[in-house]
N, C-alpha and C positions, 0 to 999 in steps of 0.2 A: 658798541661805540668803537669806532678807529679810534687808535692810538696814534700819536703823531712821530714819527721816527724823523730823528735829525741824522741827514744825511755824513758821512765819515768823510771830513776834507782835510785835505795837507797844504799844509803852506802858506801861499798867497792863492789861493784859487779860488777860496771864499766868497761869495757876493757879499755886495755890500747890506742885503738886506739881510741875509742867513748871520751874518757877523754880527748885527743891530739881535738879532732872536737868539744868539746864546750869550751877549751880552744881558740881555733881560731875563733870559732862564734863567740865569746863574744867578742875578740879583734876585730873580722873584724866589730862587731855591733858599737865598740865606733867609728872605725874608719871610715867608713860609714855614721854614723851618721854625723859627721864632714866634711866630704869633700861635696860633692857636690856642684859643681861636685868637692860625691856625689858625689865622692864621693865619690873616696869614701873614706868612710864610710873604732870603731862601736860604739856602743851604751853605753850607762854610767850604766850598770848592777854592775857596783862597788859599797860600798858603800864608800867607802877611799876617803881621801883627797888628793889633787895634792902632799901633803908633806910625803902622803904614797907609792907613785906611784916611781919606779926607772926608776931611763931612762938613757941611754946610749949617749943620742945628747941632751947634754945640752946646745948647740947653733949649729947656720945655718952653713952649709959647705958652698965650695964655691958656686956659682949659678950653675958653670959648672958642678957640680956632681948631679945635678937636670936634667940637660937637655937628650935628646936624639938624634939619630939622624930623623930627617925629616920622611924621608918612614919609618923605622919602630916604629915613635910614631904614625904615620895616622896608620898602618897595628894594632897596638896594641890598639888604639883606636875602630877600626873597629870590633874586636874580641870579644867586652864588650857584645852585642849583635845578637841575630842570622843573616844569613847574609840579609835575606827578609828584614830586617829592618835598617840595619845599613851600606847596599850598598848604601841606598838614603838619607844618615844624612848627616848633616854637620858635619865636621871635626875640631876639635881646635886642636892646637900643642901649647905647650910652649915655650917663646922665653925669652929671659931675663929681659925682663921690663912685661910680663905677658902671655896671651895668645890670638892666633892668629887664624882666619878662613885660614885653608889650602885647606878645599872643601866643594864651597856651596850645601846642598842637597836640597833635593825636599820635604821630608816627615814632616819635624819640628822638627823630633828627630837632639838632637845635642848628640854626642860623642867626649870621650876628654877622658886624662890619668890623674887624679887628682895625686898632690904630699901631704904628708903629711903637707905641711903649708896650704894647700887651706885651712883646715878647723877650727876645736876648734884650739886657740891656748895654751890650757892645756893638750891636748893630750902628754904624754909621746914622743909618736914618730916623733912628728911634725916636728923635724927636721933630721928625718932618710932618707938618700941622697936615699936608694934602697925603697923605697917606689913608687909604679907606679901602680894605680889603674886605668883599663881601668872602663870607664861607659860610658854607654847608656841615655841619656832623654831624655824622650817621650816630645811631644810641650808643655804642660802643663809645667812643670818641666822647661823645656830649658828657658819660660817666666818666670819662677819665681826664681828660685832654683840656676840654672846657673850664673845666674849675680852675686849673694852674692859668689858665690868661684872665680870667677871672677876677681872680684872689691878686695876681701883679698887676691888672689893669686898678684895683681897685686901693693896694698901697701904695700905685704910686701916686694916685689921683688926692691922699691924702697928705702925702709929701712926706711915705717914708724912704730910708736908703736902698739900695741897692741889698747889701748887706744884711739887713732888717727885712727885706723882700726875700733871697734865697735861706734865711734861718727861719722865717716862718712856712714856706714851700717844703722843707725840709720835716719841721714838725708835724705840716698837714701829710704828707706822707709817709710818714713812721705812725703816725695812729688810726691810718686809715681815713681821714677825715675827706680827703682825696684818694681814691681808692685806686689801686695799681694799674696800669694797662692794661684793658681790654684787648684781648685778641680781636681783629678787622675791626680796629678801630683805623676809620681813614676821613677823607672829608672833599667835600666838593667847593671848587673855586674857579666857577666857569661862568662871573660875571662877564659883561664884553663894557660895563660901569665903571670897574674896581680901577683903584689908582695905587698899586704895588709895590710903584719905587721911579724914583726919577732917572734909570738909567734905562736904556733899551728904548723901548714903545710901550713902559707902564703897566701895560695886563698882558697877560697869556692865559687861555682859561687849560685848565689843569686839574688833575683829580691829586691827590697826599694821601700817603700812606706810613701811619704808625708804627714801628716798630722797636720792641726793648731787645734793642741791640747800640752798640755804642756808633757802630759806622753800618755802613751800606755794602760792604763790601758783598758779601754771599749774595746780595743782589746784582751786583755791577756797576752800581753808583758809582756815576762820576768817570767812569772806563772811557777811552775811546772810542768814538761812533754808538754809544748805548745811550738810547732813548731815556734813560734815568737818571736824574739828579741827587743828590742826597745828601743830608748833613746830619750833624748831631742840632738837639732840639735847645739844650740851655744857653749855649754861648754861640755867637756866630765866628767869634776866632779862638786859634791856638791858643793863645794866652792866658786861658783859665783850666788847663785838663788838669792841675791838681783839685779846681775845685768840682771841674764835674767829677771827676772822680768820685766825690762822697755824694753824687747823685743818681738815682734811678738809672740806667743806659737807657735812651731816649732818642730816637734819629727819624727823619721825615723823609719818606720819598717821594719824590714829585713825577707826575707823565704829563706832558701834555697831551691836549687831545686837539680834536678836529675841528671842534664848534662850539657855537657857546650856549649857553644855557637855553636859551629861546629856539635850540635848533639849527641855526643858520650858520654858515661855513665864516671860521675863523681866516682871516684875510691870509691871502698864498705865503706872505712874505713870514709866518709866523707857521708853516707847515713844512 
């Protein structure tokens, strides 16, 4: 699979569509980074505080503008992925108290449509009702990754805190319940469906990559002219590193790619 390499520009020399694609990387990297599932997902390349940030959903809709219907969250689920891989995943759907196996697969990969609360809960968009990010993880992932959007998609659907949410992610991980990071644990999100974020052109289809490390750096996340995005995974801004701190080192990397799931070439203005 080509990788999508975003070209190194200075200045004002920018087209206007290359400016719209790392407006949207950048959003779909805080947001990516937060869901998973992740996911998705993007990454915290800001350097603003949550009190810089505007947002439009300043609290939860109702649950029901979250949901969808049955067959097409399994078909939109199934799209995250090409289909060799994601004919034989298991399937999650959302239901109102959290999410649910609607088909057990065979391979380990689990797929699911992440909502903007599965993940940071400082994300600006967290509670944007048109948020539907199909993804793909690989078994890796689905044992580690999955459970933590999980387990917060599933407190907050009860209507616990925020707080209440990170002190129990904390216990699920000090006993194991949630088991550490898998090594290649990564995940796939090359609907050409998924609705990622109201900024940009909404989807990029894109592969994520796990890592317990606190930032991207030793990769290049985030460098000039480097193909790779990357955040830390619990908060999408600065404003909380005392509390990640008492958390696992957790960071997503994003690439985009060439095409989307189905094969067929990702529009120029996004390459």
């Amino acid at each position: 699979m080509r990788t999508t390499r975003f070209p190194n520009t200075a200045g004002g020399n920018e087209s206007g569509s290359f400016a719209a694609l790392k407006r949207t990387a950048r959003s779909l990297g805080k947001f990516a980074a937060r869901l998973m599932v992740t996911a998705p997902a993007l990454f915290a390349v800001s350097a603003g505080t949550a009190a810089d940030q505007i947002t439009s959903y300043p609290r939860m809709a109702p649950v029901g503008a979250y949901l969808m219907d049955r067959g097409q969250e399994i078909a939109l689920a199934r799209s995250a992925a090409p289909e060799s891989i994601s004919k034989h995943a298991t399937i999650l759907v959302l239901t109102r108290s959290g999410y649910e196996t609607a088909a057990t697969g065979s391979n380990g990969f689990v797929c699911m449509v992440s909502r903007g609360f599965s993940g940071a809960p400082d994300w600006p968009e967290r509670w944007n009702p048109k948020i539907r990010a199909a993804e793909c993880q690989n078994p890796q992932a689905a044992r580690s990754v999955a459970p933590l959007a999980k387990l917060r998609t599933a407190m907050t659907l009860a209507g616990r805190t925020d707080a209440e949410i990170i002190a129990r992610i904390k216990t699920a991980l000090r006993t194991e319940e949630i088991p550490p990071l898998a090594p290649g644990a990564m995940s796939y999100m090359m609907s050409k469906f998924s609705y990622l974020s109201d900024d940009g052109d909404h989807d990029m289809p894109h592969v994520m990559f796990f890592i317990p490390f606190k930032n991207g750096d030793n990769w290049g996340a985030n460098a000039a002219g480097s193909p790779i995005f990357g955040g830390n995974y619990w908060f999408a801004t600065p404003d909380h590193a005392a509390e990640t701190a008492t958390l696992p080192p957790l960071s997503v990397l994003l690439l985009g790619v060439c095409s989307w799931s189905d094969g067929t070439p990702a529009p120029t203005h996004q390459m």
